[in-house]
C-alpha positions as CSV (number, residue, x, y, z in Angstrom):
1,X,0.0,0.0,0.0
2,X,1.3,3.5,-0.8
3,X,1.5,6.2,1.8
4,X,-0.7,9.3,1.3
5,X,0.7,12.2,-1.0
6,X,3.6,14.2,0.3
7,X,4.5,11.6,3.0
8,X,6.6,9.6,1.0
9,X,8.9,12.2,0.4
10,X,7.8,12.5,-3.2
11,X,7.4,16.3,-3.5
12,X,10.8,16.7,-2.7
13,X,11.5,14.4,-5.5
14,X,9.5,16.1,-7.6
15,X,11.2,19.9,-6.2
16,X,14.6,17.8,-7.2
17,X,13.7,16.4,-10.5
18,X,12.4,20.3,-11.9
19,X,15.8,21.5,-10.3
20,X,17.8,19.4,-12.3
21,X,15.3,19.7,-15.6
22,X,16.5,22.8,-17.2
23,X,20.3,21.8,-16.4
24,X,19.8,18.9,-18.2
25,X,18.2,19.6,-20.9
26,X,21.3,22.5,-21.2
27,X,23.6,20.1,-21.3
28,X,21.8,18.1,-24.5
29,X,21.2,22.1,-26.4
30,X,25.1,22.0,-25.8
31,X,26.0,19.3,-27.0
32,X,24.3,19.1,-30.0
33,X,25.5,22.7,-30.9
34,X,28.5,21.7,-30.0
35,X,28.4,17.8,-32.4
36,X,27.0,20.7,-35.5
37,X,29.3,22.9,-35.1
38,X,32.3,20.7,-34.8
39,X,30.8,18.2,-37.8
40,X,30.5,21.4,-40.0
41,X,34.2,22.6,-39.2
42,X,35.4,18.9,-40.2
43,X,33.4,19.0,-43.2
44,X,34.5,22.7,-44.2
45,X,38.4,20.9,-43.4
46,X,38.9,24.0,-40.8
47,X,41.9,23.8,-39.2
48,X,40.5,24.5,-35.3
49,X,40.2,25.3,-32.6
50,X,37.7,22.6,-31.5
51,X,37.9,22.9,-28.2
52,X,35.3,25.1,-26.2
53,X,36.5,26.6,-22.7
54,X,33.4,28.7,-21.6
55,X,30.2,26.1,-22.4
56,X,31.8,23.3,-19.9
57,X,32.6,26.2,-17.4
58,X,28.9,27.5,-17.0
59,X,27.5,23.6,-17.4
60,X,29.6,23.0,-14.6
61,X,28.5,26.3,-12.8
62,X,24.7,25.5,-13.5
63,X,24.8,21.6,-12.4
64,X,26.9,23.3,-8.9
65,X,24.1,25.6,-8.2
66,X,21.6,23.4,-9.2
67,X,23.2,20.6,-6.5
68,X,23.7,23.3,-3.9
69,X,19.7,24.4,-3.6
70,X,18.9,21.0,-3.6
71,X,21.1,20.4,-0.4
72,X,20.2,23.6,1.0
73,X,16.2,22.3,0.4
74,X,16.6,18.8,2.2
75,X,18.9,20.6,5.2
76,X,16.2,22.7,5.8
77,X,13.5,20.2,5.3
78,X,15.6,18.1,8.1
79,X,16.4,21.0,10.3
80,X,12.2,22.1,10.5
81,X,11.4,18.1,11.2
């Protein structure tokens, strides 16, 4: 038998999951710019650069942040229980 709504823990999960929605749906946007743009640079014979130093940067900085609230949500959910 399932527990009643919300005592399962399952709006947290759902808090957690819509956190971690737009980051990862950032990181597939990246890297399919990132597969065209390198696929048309191979096909044009370009010479390089194919590396990309600010995309992994702020990918990194959005999954941090997104990681951080969701800790800072269950401490405080544990510290009002």
């Amino acid at each position: 038998r399932l527990p009643p709504p919300g005592e399962d823990g399952s709006e947290t999960g759902q808090v957690y999951g819509l956190t971690l929605l737009p980051v990862s749906v950032c990181f597939i946007v990246y890297a399919l710019r990132q597969y065209t743009v390198r696929a048309a640079m191979i096909r044009r014979r370009e010479p390089g650069p194919y590396e990309d130093l600010a995309g992994p940067t702020v990918l990194a900085g959005m999954l941090m942040v997104s990681i951080g609230a969701n800790f800072m949500l269950k401490l405080s959910q544990v510290v009002r229980e």
